[in-house]
C-alpha positions, -999 to +999 in steps of 0.1 A: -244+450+173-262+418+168-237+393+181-214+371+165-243+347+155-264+374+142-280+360+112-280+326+120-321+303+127-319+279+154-350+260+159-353+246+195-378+219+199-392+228+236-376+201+263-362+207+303-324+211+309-292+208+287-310+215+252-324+252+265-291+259+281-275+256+251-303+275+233-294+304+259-262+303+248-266+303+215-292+327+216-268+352+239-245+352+210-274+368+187-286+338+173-325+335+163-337+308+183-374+298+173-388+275+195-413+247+190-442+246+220-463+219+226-504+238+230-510+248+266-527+219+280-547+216+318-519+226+341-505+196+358-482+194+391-453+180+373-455+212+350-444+235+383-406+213+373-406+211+343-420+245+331-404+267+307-374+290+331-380+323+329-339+329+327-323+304+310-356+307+284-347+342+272-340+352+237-368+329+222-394+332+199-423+311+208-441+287+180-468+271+192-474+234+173-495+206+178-472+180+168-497+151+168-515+163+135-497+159+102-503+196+093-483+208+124-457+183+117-454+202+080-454+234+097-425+222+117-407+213+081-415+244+068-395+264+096-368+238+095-365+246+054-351+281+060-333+274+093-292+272+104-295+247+131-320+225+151-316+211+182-339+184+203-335+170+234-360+137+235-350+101+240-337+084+207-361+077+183-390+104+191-381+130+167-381+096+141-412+088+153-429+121+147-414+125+108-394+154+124-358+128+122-327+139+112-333+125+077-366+142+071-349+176+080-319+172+060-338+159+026-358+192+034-327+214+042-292+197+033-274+220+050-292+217+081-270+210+112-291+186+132-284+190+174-295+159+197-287+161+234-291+131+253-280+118+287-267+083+272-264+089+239-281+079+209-266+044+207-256+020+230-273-004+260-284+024+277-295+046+249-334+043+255-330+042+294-340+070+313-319+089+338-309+122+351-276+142+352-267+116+387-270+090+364-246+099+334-218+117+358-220+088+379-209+060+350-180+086+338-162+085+365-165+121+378-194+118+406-172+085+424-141+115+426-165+143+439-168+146+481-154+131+512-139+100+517-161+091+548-196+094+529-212+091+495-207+110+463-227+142+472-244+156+437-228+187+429-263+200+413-266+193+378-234+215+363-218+185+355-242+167+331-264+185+324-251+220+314-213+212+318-213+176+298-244+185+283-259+218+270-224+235+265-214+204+243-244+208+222-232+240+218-201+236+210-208+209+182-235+227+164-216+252+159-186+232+150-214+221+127-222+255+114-186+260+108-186+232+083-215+239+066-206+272+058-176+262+046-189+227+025-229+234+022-238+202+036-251+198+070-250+169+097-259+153+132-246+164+164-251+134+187-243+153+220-247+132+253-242+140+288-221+110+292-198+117+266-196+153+278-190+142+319-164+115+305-147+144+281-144+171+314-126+143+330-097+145+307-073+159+328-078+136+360-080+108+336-045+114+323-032+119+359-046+085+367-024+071+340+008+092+350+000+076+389-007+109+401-040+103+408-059+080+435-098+061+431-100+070+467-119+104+472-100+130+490-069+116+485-056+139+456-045+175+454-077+187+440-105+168+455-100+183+493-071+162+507-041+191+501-045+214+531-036+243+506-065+236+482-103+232+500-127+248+518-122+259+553-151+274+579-145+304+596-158+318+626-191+331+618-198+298+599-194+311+566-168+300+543-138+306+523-122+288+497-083+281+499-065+271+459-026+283+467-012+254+444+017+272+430+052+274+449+050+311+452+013+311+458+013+288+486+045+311+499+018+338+501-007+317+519+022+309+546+030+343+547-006+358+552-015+332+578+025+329+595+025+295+588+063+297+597+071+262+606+094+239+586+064+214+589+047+239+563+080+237+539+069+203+524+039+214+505+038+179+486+040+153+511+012+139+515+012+122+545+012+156+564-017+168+544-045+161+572-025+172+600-022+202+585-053+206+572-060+203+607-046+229+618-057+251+592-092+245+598-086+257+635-067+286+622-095+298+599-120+290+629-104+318+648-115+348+629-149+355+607-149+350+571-150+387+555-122+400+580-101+366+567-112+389+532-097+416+543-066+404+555-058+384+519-074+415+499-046+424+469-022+393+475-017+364+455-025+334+476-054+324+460-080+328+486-120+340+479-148+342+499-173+310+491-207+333+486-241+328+487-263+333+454-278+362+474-245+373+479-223+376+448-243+399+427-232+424+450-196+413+453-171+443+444-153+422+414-188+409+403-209+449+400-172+456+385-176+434+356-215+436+353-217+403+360-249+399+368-274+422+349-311+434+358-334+421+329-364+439+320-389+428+348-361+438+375-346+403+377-310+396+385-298+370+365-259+364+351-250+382+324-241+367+291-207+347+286-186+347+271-178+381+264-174+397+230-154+426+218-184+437+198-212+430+226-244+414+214-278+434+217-297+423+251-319+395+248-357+395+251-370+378+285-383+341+278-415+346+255-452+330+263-455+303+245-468+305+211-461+346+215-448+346+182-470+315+166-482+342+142-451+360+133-432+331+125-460+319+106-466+354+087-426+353+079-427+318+057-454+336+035-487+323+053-519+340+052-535+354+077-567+336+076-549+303+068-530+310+098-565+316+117-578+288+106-550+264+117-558+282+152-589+280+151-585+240+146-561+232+171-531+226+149-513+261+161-519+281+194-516+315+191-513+340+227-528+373+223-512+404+235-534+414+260-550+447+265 
């Protein structure tokens, strides 16, 4: 089967971050994602960060476009005509600024839904500001209720911005977009920022701020590390394990698994006893080594996991159970596809070289071959040869 997007063009104008993650995803759902390249250049140092990745870059077809000439502009134009979806991920205005803006696109395809992903946004006093996903999680409110309350905010990589407020978003509105314009033929803009998306995850503490059931202090609420029965806790051999037994019956579990027997351990909820006996929990956990604390909670309900290395959960029981994690065709172990459909999707391709399908792409809109040499042949379209 081809996937519950099977069908639909998504053209994804080559950027770092958020925008290919949601490319990935759409493109694990059996969407065709056609992406714009820039032309190979000189190799510069900067180009070892910000290179295509090899995982989260599957699924693509590779157009390569020089988008400073007018005729690779049109090119451009004449993918977008036929396309679903396009999404960008450049500061506000550059798309404008190349005649590739949202009104250009639409005039040439009304039913186009236009994707931008931004960290602030596409309007606002920040808008043409740079930053990182730091930057936009910090001014939500989510990065000052991350960590310990006796040091800073550490950054918990970049799944909060950038994929979890940002790529998944775009995602999510385009094809809320989609939606609508199959249903109405007329498409729109999806102004997705990382901002917006940090400040939307938040939700939930937000509304517990209001209720009073949630502190500005870090660590000082059940679910940022201050509730000895929700945290991590080191074990003997220095490895981890990761402790969530919220529930009544849960936490009766946890008691029971460790003999926590004490009437001290009755008042789950009072607070004030939390880092006493988190305390003690710690030294509990200290006294034995993280997978025989594994086998000990193995089949019970207390809500305790082992806290893996990424070496170390593609071989987890639950995780080769569930083909989490899946061997692509070079050999690499990457995660598989989610979500999961009843109708699975056909594998994707690995991540293409660019401008691997420059002539394909071309050849499909009609193009000649010779024109299509020709535009080669003067810089306006880079095409890689299958080598032999």
């Amino acid at each position: 089967m081809g996937g519950p997007l099977h069908g639909l063009q998504v053209v994804e104008m080559a950027a770092i971050g958020p925008c290919p993650f949601a490319g990935m995803l759409l493109a694990d759902m059996g969407a065709t994602l056609i992406r714009i390249d820039r032309i190979p250049g000189p190799r510069r140092p900067i180009d070892e960060i910000t290179s295509n990745d090899t995982l989260v870059d599957r699924g693509r077809q590779s157009v390569s476009v020089d988008l400073k000439q007018a005729r690779g502009r049109e090119l451009v134009l004449d993918i977008v005509a036929s396309a679903d979806a396009l999404i960008e991920g450049f500061r506000p205005g550059v798309m404008e600024r190349l005649g590739l803006g949202p009104d250009r696109c639409l005039e040439r395809n009304p039913r186009l839904v236009y994707g931008r992903m931004t960290g602030w946004g596409q309007q606002g006093p920040n808008a043409a500001m740079a930053g990182h996903d730091l930057n936009y999680i910090a001014l939500s409110g989510a990065l000052h209720s991350m960590g310990e309350s006796d040091r800073p905010p550490p950054p918990p990589l970049n799944l909060v911005g950038d994929y979890g407020g940002g790529g998944t978003y775009l995602a999510i509105g385009v094809l809320g977009g989609l939606i609508e314009a199959g249903r109405t033929g007329n498409g729109q803009v999806v102004d997705a920022a990382m901002v917006d998306g940090a400040t939307s995850l938040m939700t939930m503490m937000y509304s517990m701020r209001q209720r009073g059931q949630w502190n500005d202090a870090r660590q000082s609420n059940v679910i940022d590390g201050a509730a000895h029965f929700y945290g991590v806790y080191e074990c003997a051999d220095g490895r981890f394990i990761a402790v969530g037994a919220i529930e009544p019956q849960f936490y009766a579990e946890l008691r029971r698994v460790l003999g926590l027997a004490g009437d001290e351990w009755s008042a789950q909820w009072d607070s004030d006893n939390w880092p006493v006996l988190r305390e003690r929990m710690g030294g509990l956990f200290r006294t034995r080594t993280r997978d025989d604390w594994c086998s000990r909670f193995a089949g019970t309900d207390a809500c305790v996991a082992p806290v893996l290395k990424m070496g170390e959960a593609p071989h987890h029981p639950h995780a080769k159970a569930r083909g989490s994690f899946v061997c692509d065709s070079h050999g690499t172990m990457r995660p598989a596809a989610a979500p999961r459909f009843e109708r699975a999707a056909e594998p994707v391709a690995p991540a293409p070289e660019v401008g691997a399908q420059t002539f394909e792409v071309l050849s499909s809109l009609g193009m000649d071959r010779r024109v299509i040499e020709e535009l080669a042949l003067g810089g306006i379209v880079h095409i890689t040869r299958p080598s032999t």
